[in-house]
C-alpha positions as CSV (number, residue, x, y, z in Angstrom):
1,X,139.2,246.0,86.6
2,X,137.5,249.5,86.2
3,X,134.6,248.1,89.2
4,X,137.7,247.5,91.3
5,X,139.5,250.6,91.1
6,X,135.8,252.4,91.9
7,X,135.4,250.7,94.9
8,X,138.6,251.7,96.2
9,X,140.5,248.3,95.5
10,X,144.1,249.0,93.7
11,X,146.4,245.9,92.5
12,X,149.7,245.0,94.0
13,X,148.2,246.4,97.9
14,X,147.6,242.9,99.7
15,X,150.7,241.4,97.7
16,X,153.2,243.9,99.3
17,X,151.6,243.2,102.6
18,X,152.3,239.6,102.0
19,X,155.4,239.7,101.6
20,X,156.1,241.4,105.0
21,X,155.4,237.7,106.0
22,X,158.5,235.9,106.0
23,X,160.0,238.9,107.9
24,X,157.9,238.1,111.0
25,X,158.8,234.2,110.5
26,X,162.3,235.9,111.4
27,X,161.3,237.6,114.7
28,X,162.8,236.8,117.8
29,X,160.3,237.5,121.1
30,X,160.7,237.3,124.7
31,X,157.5,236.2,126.0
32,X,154.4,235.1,125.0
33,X,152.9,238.0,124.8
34,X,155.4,239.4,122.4
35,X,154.7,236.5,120.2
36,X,150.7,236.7,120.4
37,X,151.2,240.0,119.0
38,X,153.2,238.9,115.9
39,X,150.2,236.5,115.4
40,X,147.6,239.3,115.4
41,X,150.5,241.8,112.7
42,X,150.9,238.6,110.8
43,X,146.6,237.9,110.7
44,X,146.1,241.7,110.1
45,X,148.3,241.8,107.4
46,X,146.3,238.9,105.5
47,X,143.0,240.2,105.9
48,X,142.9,242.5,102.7
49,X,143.6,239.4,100.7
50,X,141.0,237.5,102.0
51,X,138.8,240.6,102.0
52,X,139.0,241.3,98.7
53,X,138.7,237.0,97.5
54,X,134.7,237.6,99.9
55,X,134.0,240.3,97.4
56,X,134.0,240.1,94.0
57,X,130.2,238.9,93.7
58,X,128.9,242.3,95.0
59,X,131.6,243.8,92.8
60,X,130.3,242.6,89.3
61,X,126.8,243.0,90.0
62,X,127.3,246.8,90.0
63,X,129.4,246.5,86.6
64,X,126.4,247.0,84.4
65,X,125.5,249.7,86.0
66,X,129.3,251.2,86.3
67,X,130.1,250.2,82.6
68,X,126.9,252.8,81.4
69,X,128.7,256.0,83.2
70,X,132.1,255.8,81.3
């Protein structure tokens, strides 16, 4: 958890985004262009998710060194 926290990454961010989810599921528009921008809210709000699933390789290959400085 400790590599995670260094690099910037904190628990619980890309789960509260999630949940803005069904709220946009909810959302009335009036054109299509209205509605193309819900689709780009709705993929930026996954992206730290899937961000953060790319990752964790690069992430534990700097724990040894990371473990040494504590």
């Amino acid at each position: 958890m400790y590599v995670f926290v260094f690099a910037g990454i904190v628990s619980g961010g890309g789960t509260a985004l999630l949940r803005c989810l069904p709220t946009l599921d909810g959302l009335e528009t009036s054109n299509s262009d209205q509605q193309r921008g819900v689709e780009i809210v709705r993929h930026a709000l996954k992206q730290p998710c899937f961000q953060v699933s790319r990752v964790p390789k690069y992430f534990f290959s700097l724990m040894p060194n990371l473990t040494h400085t504590v």
